[in-house]
N, C-alpha and C positions, 0 to 999 in steps of 0.2 A: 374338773379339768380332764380327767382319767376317761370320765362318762363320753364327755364330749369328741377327745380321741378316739374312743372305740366308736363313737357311732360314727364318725368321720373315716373312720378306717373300711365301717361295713361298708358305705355309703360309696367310698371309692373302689371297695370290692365288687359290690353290687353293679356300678358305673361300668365296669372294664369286664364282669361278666354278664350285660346284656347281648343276648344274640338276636338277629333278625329272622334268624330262619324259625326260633321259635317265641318269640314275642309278635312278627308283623309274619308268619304264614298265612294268614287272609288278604293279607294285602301288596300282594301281586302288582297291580298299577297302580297304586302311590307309588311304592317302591321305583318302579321304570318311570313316573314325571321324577319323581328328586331325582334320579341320578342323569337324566337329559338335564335340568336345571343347573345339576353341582359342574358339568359340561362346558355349559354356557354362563358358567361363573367364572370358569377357568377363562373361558375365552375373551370374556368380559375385562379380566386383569389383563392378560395377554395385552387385548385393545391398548387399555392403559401407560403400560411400561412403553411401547411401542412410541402414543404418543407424548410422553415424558422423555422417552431418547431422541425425538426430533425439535421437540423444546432447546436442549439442552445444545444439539447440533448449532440450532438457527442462533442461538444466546452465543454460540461459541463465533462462529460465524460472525457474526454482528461483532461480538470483540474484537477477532482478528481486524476487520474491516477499519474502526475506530483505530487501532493500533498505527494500522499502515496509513491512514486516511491523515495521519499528522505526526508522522515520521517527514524530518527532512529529507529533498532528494540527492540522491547520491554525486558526489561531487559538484554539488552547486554552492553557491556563496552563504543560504544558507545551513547549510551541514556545518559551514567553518563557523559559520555564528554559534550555532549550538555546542559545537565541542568547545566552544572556546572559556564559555560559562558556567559556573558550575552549576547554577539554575535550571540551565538549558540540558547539562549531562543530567543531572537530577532527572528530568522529566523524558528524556530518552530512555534512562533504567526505568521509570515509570512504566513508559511504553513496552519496553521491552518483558518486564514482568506482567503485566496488564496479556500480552499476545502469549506466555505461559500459562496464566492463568486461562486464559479460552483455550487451550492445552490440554487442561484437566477435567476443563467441560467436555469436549471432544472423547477423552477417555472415558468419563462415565459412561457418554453418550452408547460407545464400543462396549462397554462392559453389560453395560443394560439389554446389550442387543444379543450380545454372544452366549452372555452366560443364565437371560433368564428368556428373551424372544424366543430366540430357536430352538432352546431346550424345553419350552412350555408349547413351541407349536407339533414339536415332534410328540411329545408327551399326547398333546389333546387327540392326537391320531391315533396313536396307541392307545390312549383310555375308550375314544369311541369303538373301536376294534373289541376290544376286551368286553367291554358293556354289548355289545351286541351280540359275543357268545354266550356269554350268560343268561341274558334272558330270551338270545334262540334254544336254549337246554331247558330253560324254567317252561317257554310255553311249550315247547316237547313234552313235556314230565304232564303239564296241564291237559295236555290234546290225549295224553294217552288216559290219565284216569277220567276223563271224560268219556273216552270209546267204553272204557271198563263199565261206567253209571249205565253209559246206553246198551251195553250188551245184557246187564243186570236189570236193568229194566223190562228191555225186551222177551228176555227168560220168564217174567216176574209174570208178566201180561198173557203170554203164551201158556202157560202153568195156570192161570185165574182163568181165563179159555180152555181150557182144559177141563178143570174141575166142573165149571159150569157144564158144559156137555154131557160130563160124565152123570151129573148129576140130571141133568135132562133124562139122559138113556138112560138109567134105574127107574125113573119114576116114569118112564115109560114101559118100561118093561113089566113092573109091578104092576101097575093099569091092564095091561095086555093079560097077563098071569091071572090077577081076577075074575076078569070077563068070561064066562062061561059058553061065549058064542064066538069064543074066537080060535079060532083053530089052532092045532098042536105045533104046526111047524111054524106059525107066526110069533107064537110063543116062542119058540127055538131062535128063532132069526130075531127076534127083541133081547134076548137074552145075551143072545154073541155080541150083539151091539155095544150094551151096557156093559158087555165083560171089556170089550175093544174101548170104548172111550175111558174106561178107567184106568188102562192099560199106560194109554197116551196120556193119562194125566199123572199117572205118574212116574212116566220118563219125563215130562215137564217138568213134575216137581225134582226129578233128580238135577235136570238142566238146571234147575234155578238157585237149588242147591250150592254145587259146582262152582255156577257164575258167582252166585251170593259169597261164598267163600274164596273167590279166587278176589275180587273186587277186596273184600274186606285186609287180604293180605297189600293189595295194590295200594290201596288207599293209605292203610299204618303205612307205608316203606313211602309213599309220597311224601306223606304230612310229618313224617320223623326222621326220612332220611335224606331224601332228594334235593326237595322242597329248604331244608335247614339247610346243605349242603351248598345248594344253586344261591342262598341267599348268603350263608357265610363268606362264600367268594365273592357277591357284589358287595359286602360289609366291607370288606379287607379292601376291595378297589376304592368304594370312596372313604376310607381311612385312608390310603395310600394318595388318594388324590388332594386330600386335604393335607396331607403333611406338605405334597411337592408344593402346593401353596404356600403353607409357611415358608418353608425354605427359600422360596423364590422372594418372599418378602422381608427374611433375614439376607438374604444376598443385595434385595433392592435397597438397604440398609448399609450394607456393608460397602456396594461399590463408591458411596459417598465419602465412606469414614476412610477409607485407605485414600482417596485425593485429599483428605485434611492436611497430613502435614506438609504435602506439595502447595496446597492452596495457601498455607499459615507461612510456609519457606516464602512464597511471591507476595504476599501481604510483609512479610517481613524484608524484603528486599524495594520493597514503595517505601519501608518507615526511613530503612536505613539511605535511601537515596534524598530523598525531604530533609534528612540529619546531615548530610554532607552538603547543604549549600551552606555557603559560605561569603555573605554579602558582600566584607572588605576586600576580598578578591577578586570577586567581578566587576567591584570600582576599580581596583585594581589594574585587573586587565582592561579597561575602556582607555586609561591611562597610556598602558602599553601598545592598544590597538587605534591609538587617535593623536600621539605626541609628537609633534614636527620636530620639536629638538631646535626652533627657533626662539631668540632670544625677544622678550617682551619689547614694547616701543615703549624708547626713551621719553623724555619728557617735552615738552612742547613750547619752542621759543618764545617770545613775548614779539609780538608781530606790535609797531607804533602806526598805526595811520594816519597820528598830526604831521608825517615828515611827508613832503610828497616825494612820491617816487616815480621816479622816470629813469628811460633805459632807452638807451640808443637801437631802434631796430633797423638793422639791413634790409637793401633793397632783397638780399638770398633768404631772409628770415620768411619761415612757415609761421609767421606767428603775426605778418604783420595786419591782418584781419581783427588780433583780439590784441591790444596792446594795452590793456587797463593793467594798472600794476597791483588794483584790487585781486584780481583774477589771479595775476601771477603769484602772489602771497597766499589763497588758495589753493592752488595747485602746490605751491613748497610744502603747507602743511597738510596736505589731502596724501601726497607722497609718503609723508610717514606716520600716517595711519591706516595705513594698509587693512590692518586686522579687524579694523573696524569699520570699512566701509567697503561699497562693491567696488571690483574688478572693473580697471578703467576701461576705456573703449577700446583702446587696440586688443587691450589682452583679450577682451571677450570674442573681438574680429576674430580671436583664431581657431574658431567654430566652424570654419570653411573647409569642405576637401581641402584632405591632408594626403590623395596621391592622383594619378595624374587620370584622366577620366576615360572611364571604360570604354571600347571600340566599338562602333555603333555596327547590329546585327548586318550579319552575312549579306539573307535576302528579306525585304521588305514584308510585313506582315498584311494581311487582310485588311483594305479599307485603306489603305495607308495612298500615298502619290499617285497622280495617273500615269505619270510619263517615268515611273521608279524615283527611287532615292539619290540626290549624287551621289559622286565620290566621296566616301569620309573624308575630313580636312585632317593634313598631315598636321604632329602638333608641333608647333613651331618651340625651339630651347626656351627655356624661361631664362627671363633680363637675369642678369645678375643681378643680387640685392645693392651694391655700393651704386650701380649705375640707377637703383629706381630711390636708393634716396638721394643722390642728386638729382633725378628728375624733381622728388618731391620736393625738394629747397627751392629748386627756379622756378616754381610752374606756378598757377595761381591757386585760388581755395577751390575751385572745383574741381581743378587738375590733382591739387593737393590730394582729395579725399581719392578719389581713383586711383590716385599713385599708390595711397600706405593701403585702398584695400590689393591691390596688386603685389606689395611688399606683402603682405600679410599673410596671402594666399602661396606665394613665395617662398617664404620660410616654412610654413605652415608643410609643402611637401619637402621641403629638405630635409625638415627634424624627423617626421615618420614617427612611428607609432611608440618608439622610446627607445635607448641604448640597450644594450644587452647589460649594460656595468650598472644596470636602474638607475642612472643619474639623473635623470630628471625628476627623480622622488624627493623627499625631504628628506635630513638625515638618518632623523630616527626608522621611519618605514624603509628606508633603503638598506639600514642595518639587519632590519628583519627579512626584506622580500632575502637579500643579499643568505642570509644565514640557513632561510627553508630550501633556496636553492640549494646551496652547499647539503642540505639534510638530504634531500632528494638526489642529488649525483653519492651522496657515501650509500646512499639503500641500492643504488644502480650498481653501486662497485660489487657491493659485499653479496647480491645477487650473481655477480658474474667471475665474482671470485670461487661461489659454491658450486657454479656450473663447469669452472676450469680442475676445481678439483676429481669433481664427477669424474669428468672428462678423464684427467688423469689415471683415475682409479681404474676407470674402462677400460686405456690403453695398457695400462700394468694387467690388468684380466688378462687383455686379449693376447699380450704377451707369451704371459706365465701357460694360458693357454689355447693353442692357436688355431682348435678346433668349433672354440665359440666365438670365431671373428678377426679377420682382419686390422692391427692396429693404425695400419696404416690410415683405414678409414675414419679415424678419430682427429688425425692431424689437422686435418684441413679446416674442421671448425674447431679445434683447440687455436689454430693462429688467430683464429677468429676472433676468437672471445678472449686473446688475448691483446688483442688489437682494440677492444672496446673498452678494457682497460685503463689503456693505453691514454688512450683517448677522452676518458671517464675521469682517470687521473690527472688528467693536463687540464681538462677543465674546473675541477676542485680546485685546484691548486691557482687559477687565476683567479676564481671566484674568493679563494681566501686573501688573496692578496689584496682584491678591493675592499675586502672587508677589513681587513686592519688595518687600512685607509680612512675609512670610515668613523672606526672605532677609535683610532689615533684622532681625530678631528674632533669627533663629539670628548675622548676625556682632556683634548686642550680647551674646548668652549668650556669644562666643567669643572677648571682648573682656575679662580677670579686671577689669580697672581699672573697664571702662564696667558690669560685671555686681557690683563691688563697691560703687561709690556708688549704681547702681538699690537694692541691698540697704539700705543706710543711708537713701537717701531713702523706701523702703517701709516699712523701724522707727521713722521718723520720724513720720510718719502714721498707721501702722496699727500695732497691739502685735501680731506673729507669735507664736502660741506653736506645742507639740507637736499638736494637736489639731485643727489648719485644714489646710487643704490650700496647696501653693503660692501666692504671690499672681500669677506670669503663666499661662498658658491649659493648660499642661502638663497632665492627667492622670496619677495613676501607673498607674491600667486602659489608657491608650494613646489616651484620648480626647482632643479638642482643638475648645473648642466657646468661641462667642463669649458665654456668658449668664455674666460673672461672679458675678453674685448668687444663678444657683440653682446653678450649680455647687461654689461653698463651701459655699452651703447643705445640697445634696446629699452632700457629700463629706464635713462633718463630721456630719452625722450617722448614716454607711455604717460609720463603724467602732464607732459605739457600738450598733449596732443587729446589729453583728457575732456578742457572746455571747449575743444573744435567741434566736439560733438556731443555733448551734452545739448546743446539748441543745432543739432543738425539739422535743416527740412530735411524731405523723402526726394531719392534722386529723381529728375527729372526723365521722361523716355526721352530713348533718341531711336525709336525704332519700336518695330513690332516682329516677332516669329511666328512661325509655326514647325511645331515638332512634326519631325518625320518616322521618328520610333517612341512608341513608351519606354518611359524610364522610371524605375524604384528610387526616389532619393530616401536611401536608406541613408548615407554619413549625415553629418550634424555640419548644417548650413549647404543644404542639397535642399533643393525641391521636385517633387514629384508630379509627373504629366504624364497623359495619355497620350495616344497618335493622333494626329490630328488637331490637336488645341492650341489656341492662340495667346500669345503670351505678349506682354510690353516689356522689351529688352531698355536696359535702365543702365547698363555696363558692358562695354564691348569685350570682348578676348585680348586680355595682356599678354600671350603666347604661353600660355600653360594648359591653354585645352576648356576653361571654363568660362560661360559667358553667365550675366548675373541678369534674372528676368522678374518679372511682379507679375504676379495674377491680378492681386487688389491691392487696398491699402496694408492690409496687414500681410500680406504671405506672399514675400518674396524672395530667392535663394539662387544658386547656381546650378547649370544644368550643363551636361556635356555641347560641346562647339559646334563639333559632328554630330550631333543628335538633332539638331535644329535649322529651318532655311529663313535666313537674316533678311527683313525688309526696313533699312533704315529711314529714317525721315529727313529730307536734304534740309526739311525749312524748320527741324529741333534748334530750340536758341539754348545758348546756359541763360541760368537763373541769374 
């Protein structure tokens, strides 16, 4: 083991003392492609992180998107349904962590970009800068002991020329010197020659000398000092460029691990949202969001058919069309089973405009009349209801049905859209509209209580100091806001008073003891039979209205007026229109026309502004009076 340490020790000695400048001095370009490559490695990552932070963007994005794609909308019916549920809050905290969580995506996404994009793009600028001085110094250092070779050469070659010459002219001179026919002074001038070329050959050989020595110093100081030098600094550069790699790849590590416990916090806030539904609560509240607070129907008489039954009908009776006393025994017990069968025909009639019908435009539209539009028709008072149910009593069955839809239409705008004291609701929902009202005037108060105190405190400022303001200028909306109050408070305080109205009525119905002697002291007074409606405010249609006497009235005669129209034919025309302006029938029992269309008028104008027309068999409604020019038919018969 001892062996293996040390050789692992050399091994990593040896490892950290490699140098480049003298293990790879020949290799000059390797050297310059690796470190263009190690470059375009870097930039290669770069690439990468870049598009893993737009991954992460588009994932985060796409979250968001889901989140909000099935969040309820703000202040509509269902937001109330969701809060109301714990299932439905469950899945909102869902939502709601789920759009943190693409949060933390979003974050990486930032973190990826900040701390490794533009710190590796800045980098790769800098490394290419550095790399390029480097090996402009290495090929400097190269071009010059290359001038050095060639100047050493060229000394080398001029010195070999040299000697050559010289050695010519000796061996010319010698020849000459022999010759006995050759004159003295030719000899003489052979001589000087050979003395001259050997002269030049050896300030050649001293040039070459020289160069050779000066090259040889050049050379050692390239190859041992320069050359190691220019290559030790490109070592250190892609040493240094390989660590910012790592590092960039422990931070691309790291920006994930620090979103962990945010990401494990919203994963933890989905488990704990899933752990708070609570099913018997949301039956619960279906309970609370669905309970009339109406008492179940009683039990159901024993009706005898062996007895015959017969009933005196007046010539004033609306009934004398249907006088089986089958039917009328029907109708007793169709009466009180409200809860279990549909809504008789009157109640459902009051499907008609419920206000009085819009004033037909200023000026005529496009395409519309040759000769214009008349005069709007002024709308004449509507009957009183007492005088149209006595018309209904005298009149015959198809005066009948025109009369109650003219009653219908009648009441239908008198009631309007519902009391302010919600009595037309059922108990229990009136106790609740009743109570969020009340919640919403005390959030109004206690807002304008904190604005009066504001206020307050501003006027004691401006007092105390009268350089930051006039207090006088506070007054005027201090009376203000004390005025809404005022007024804030008057209305709570009504609103409470109908509710423990309410709430007094519902803990008598809840009371058998106090709900059984109400019953004896109401048979004591009044004879109940099958044929009235309850004697307190209850409706079985869900209504709840303060008029005792037209609401019995109304309601005993909704069931006998039941089989009139169960086999009603379709009304006959007594005429035909044409509209002079389009109209939106937007209300429930309106019908819609354009300019121009012809319609078959089925119901004239009872003096409430609406006249009642058929397109076809199925879609037929009312339409404003002045909206249309009336062409009756003199030779319509009744049915």
């Amino acid at each position: 083991m001892q062996t293996n340490s040390g050789s692992f020790g050399r091994n990593f000695t040896e490892t950290m003392s490699v140098s480049w400048g003298t293990e790879l001095w020949d290799q000059f370009d390797n050297l310059e492609k690796h470190t263009h490559w190690g470059i375009e490695f870097v930039e290669r990552y770069s690439k990468f992180v870049k598009e893993r932070s737009e991954i992460e963007l588009s994932y985060a994005k796409q979250i968001r998107n889901l989140s909000k794609k099935y969040q309820p909308k703000k202040n509509s019916r269902e937001e109330e349904e969701y809060n109301r549920y714990t299932s439905c809050r469950a899945f909102l905290m869902t939502l709601g962590e789920l759009n943190d969580y693409a949060g933390q995506h979003e974050v990486i996404a930032e973190n990826l970009s900040t701390h490794i994009l533009s710190e590796l793009t800045r980098y790769i600028q800098e490394l290419k800068a550095e790399r390029k001085s480097h090996f402009h110094d290495g090929r400097r250092a190269q071009q010059h002991i290359e001038n050095s070779w060639k100047q050493l050469e060229s000394s080398k070659r001029r010195f070999e020329r040299d000697c050559k010459e010289a050695d010519r002219a000796q061996q010319y001179f010698d020849k000459i010197d022999a010759d006995i026919n050759v004159t003295k002074a030719d000899v003489e001038k052979a001589r000087q020659q050979a003395q001259l070329k050997h002269q030049v050959a050896e300030d050649s050989k001293n040039e070459y000398l020289t160069y050779l020595q000066k090259f040889n110093k050049e050379q050692n100081e390239h190859y041992y000092t320069l050359i190691p030098h220019i290559f030790q600094r490109i070592q250190e550069m892609e040493e240094r460029r390989i660590e910012r790699v790592g590092e960039s790849m422990r931070t691309f590590s790291e920006v994930d691990r620090k979103v962990l416990p945010i990401v494990s916090k919203c994963l933890d806030g989905m488990t704990k949202a899933a752990e708070s539904i609570e099913p018997k609560t949301d039956t619960r509240q279906v309970v609370e969001s669905y309970k009339s607070g109406f008492e179940p129907p009683g039990d159901v008489e024993v009706e005898d058919y062996g007895v015959a039954m017969r009933r005196t009908v007046s010539e004033s009776s609306y009934l004398n069309s249907r006088g089986e006393g089958g039917k009328q025994s029907r109708r007793n017990s169709r009466g009180k089973l409200w809860p279990f069968i549909r809504r008789n025909k009157l109640m459902s009639l009051l499907a008609s405009p419920r206000q009085p019908p819009p004033p037909p435009p200023t000026s005529p539209s496009p395409g519309g009349v040759a000769n214009g539009p008349p005069s709007p028709q002024q709308a004449r008072e509507p009957l009183p209801l007492s005088h149209r149910l006595n018309e209904f009593m005298t009149s015959g069955s198809k005066h009948r049905r025109q009369c109650l839809r003219s009653l219908k239409r009648g009441l239908s705008l008198k009631l309007g859209s519902g009391p302010e004291d919600c009595s037309h609701l059922p108990p229990e929902q009136r106790r609740k509209k009743l109570q969020s009202r009340i919640n919403d005037l005390n959030k109004d108060i206690q807002k304008e209580l904190d604005q009066r105190d504001a206020l307050t405190k501003m006027r004691d400022v401006y007092m105390k100091n009268p350089h930051m303001g006039d207090p006088s200028s506070v007054d005027s909306r201090l009376e203000e806001v004390t005025q809404n109050i005022d007024k804030l408070q008057l209305d709570a305080r009504k609103y409470e008073g109908w509710l423990a109205e309410v709430e007094s009525r519902l803990a008598e119905k809840g009371d058998p003891h106090r709900r059984q002697s109400g019953l004896y002291d109401s048979q004591a007074t009044t004879p109940v039979t099958n044929n009235h409606a309850p004697v307190n405010r209850e409706s079985p249609d869900g209504s709840y209205t303060e008029d005792h006497s037209t609401e019995r009235h109304f309601k005993s005669r909704s069931t006998e007026f039941d089989d009139d129209f169960d086999d009603e034919d379709p009304l006959p025309t007594i005429g035909t229109c044409k509209s002079l302006y389009p109209f939106e029938g937007q209300n429930e029992g309106t019908i819609s026309m354009v300019e121009g269309e012809l319609l078959y008028v089925i119901e004239d104008d009872k003096g409430d502004g609406w006249t009642r027309v058929r397109r076809n068999e199925e879609e037929e409604g009312y339409v404003p009076t002045s909206y249309i020019k009336v062409f009756f038919d003199t030779n319509a018969k009744d049915p």
